[in-house]
N, C-alpha and C positions, 0 to 999 in steps of 0.2 A: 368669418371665423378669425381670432385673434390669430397672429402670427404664431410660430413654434421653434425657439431654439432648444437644439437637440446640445448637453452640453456634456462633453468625454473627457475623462482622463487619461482616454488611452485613444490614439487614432492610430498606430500602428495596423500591418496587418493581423489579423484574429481574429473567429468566430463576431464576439461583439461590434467590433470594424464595420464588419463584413454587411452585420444586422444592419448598423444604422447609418452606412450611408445605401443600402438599397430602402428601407424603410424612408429617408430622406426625399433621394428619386420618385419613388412611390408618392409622396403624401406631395410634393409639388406637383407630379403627372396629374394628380387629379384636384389643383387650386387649391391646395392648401399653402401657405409658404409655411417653408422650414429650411433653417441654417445647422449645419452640422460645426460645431466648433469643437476640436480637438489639441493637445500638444503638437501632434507629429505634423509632418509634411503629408503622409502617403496616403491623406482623402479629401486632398485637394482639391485634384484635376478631377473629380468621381463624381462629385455631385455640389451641391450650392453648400458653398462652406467658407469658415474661415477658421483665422488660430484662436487659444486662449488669450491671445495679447490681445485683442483685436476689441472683447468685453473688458480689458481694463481702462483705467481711470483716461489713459489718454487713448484710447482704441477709438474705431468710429461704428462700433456696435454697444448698443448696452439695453438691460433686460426694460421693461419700461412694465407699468403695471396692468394693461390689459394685455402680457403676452403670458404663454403657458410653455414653461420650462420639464423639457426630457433630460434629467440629466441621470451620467451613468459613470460610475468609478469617482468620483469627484464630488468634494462637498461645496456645496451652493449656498451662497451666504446668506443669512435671514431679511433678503430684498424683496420689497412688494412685486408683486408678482400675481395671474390670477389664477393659475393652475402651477403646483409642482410635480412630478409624476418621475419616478423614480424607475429607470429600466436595468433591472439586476441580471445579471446573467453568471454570475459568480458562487458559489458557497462561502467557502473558507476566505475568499480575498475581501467577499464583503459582507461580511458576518451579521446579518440583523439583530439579532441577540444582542452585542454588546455598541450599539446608538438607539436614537431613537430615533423611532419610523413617522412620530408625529411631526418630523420636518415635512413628511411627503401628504400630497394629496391622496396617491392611489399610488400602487406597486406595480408595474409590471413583472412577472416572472415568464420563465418559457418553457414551464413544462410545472405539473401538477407534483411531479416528486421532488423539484428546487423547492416551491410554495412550501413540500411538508418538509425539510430539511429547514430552514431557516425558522418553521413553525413560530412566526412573530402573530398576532391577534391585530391586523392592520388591514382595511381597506385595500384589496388585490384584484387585478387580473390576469388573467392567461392568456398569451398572446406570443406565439410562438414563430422563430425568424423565416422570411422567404427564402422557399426551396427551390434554389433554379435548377431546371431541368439539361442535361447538356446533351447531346445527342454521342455515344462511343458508341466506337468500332471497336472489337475486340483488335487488339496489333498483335498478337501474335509472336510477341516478341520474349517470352521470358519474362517481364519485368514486373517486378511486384513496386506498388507505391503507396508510402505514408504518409498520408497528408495531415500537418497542423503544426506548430510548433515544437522544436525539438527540448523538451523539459521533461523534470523530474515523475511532472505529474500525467503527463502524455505518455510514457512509458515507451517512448520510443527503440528502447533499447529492445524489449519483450516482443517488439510488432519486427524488429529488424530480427531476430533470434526465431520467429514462426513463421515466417516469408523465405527464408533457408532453409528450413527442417519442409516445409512445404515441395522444396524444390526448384524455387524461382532462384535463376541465374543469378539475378542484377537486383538491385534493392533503391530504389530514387527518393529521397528523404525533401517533400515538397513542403517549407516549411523554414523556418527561423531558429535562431539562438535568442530566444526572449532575453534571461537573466542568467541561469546556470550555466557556465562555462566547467566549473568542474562536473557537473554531471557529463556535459560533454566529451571531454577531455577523458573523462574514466571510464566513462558507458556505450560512448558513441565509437569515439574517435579509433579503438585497435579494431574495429568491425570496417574501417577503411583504407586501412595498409594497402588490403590485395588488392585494391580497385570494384569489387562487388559488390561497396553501398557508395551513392554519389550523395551529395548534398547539389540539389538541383533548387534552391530557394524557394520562393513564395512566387504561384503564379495570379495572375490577373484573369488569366483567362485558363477558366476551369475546363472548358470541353479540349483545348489544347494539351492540358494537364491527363486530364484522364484520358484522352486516348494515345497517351504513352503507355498505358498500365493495361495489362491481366486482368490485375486483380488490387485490390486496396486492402489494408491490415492496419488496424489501429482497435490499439490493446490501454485507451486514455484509463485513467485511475478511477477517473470521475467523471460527467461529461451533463451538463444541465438540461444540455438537449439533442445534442448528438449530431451537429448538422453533416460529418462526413458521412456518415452511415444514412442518414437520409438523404442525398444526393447520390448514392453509389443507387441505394436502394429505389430510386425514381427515374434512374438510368439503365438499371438492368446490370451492372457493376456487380461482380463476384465482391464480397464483402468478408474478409474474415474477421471479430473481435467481438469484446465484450458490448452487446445489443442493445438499444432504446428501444427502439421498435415505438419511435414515439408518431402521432397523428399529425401527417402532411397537410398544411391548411394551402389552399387556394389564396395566390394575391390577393383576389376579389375578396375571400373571407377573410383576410388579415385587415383590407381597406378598411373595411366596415367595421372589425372591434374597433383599430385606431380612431376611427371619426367617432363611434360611440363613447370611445373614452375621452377623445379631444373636447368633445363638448359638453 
């Protein structure tokens, strides 16, 4: 099988991150190769990867024309290539409606109500990100935790506001400052005077994460596919917010669309 660079505009921590460097892992664990190339530093050390500099003109990576290109958040210039395959995980941030979709070979989405939100008339599949299972223990501790990044559209502010009225002591906010500082600043920041919401970052390792917590609250605006609420919900994790309730696929059954799609 041709090789697969997976190409991001975003490597940061986040959902999509998250997706494609275990989809990465994944498609190498079983001989595929695949290069995750990203802006950021932080999916590095994660899986076989490198930067976006690394595909330029003086880089020692470049697309060649029997490879088949994932790319996601980021426009990919009109180079021969034998598959394009476009992995969205966005709405609003990457709006099919206003490009056109005939750059791509085939769409990925991850969940049947992203597909009908972008409602574009383009060759698509459904293939939705790996749910790792973690094993918690309830701790017993009071503490309620929100996991994803702290923005406008994650409503972070709403999930810290029902994790109080709920009764939980401590509020641990597991997660980033993407781009809004003033929502920060106006929404987040007087709910941390007294010391009863912490900003505890982004963790790596998630079964370390959740069993600090009760319970998890997360009240997102919008959510493509919902992966916290699917992990809480494949842990046994008290869950409070607004619900996906979307279908947990098996490694094994995610293997097999990607290889179906790959070739």
């Amino acid at each position: 099988m041709s090789k697969v660079l997976l190409i991001s505009g975003w490597s940061n921590p986040g959902g999509s991150t998250i997706h494609h460097i275990a989809l990465t892992n994944l498609l190498n664990d079983n001989g595929i190769d695949c290069t995750f190339y990203g802006p950021h530093e932080y999916h590095l050390n994660k899986c076989k990867s490198g930067t976006i500099a690394d595909l330029g003109p003086a880089g020692p990576a470049k697309v060649e024309k029997d490879d088949i290109v994932i790319s996601h958040f980021v426009l990919v210039p009109p180079i021969e290539m034998k598959k394009h395959i476009l992995s969205c995980h966005e709405t609003t941030l990457w709006d099919l409606k206003k490009m056109d979709p005939r750059q791509y070979d085939v769409i990925q989405f991850v969940s049947n109500s992203q597909k009908k939100w972008h409602g574009v008339n383009h060759s698509s599949v459904i293939i939705p990100p790996i749910v790792e299972k973690v094993n918690w223990t309830k701790p017993n501790n009071g503490v309620a935790g929100i996991v994803g990044s702290v923005d406008v559209n994650k409503q972070t502010h709403i999930s810290i506001q029902k994790a109080l009225d709920a009764g939980f002591s401590k509020v641990h906010l597991y997660g980033r400052i993407v781009q809004d500082i003033d929502y920060f600043n106006e929404k987040i920041s007087p709910y941390m005077q007294g010391g009863d919401v912490v900003m505890k970052d982004h963790y790596d390792n998630k079964e370390e994460m959740y069993n600090e917590v009760d319970a998890v609250f997360h009240y997102s605006a919008s959510e493509t596919y919902g992966l916290v609420e699917a992990e809480c919900r494949l842990a046994g994790i008290p869950f409070f917010g607004l619900e996906n309730n979307r279908e947990i696929f098996t490694k094994e059954e995610i293997l097999e669309k990607w290889i179906k799609l790959l070739k």
